[in-house]
C-alpha positions as CSV (number, residue, x, y, z in Angstrom):
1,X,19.9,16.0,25.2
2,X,20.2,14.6,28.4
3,X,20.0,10.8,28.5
4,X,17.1,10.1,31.0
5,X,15.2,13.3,28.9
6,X,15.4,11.4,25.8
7,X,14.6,7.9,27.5
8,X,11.5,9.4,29.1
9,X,10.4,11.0,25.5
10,X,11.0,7.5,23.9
11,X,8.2,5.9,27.0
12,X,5.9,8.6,26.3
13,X,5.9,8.2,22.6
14,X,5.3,4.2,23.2
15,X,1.3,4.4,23.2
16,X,1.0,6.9,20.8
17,X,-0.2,6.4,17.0
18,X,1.9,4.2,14.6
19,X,2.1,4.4,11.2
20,X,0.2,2.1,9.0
21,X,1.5,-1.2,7.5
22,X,4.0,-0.5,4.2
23,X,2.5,-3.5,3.0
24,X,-0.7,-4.4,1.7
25,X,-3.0,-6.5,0.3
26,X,-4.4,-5.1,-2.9
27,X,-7.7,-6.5,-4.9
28,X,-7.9,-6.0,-8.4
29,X,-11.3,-4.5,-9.4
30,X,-11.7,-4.2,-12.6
31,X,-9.7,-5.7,-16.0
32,X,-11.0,-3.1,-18.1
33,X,-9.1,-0.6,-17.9
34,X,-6.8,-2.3,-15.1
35,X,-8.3,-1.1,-11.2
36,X,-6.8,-2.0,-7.8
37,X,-8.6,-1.8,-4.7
38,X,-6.9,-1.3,-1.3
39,X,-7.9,-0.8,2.5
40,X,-11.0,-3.1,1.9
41,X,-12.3,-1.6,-0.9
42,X,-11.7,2.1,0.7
43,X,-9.0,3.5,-2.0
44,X,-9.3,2.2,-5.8
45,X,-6.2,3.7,-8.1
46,X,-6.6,2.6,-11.7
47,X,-3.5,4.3,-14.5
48,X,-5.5,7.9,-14.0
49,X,-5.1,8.3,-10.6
50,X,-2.0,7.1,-9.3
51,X,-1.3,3.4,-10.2
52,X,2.1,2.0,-11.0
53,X,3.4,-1.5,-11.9
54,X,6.3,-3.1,-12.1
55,X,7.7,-5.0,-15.1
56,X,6.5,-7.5,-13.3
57,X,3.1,-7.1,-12.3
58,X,2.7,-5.4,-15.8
59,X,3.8,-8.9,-17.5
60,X,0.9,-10.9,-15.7
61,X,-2.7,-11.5,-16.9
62,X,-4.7,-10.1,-14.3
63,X,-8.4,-11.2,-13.6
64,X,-11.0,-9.1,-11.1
65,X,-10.3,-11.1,-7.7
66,X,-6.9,-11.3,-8.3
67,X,-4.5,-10.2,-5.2
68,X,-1.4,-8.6,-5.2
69,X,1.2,-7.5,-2.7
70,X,1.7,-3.6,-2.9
71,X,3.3,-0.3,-1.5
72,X,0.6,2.8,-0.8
73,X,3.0,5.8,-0.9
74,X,1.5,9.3,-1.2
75,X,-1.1,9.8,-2.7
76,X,-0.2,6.1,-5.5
77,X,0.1,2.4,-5.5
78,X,2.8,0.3,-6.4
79,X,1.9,-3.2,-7.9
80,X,4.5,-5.4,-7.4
81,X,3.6,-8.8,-8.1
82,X,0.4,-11.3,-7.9
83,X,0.3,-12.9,-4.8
């Protein structure tokens, strides 16, 4: 590609959607069995459905209110540590 075709492609994309955060804030729901919430409350992934921890976050003692930092990928969540 031309160089001014590309640079005009690149100025058009500027406005456009971007991608949400890779971070986030997650909320753990529930002890019993072990639920985190995400997005304000808008996703909840307990072990059925998609959550993973790390040998990290599995180690802690986790309470309902608790917050933890975590990756949303697909269709899980990634617990990686208490926050």
């Amino acid at each position: 590609m031309a160089y001014d075709y590309e640079m005009a492609q690149r100025l058009r994309r500027l406005g456009r959607y971007q991608p949400p955060p890779a971070w986030h804030e997650a909320v753990c729901a529930a002890v019993s069995p072990l639920a985190f919430s995400v997005m304000d409350g808008n996703a909840l992934f307990t072990a059925e459905n998609g959550l993973t921890m790390t040998a990290t976050a599995a180690a802690r003692e986790w309470h309902s209110g608790d917050k933890a930092a975590a990756v949303l990928s697909g269709g899980s969540l990634l617990v990686i540590d208490k926050i």
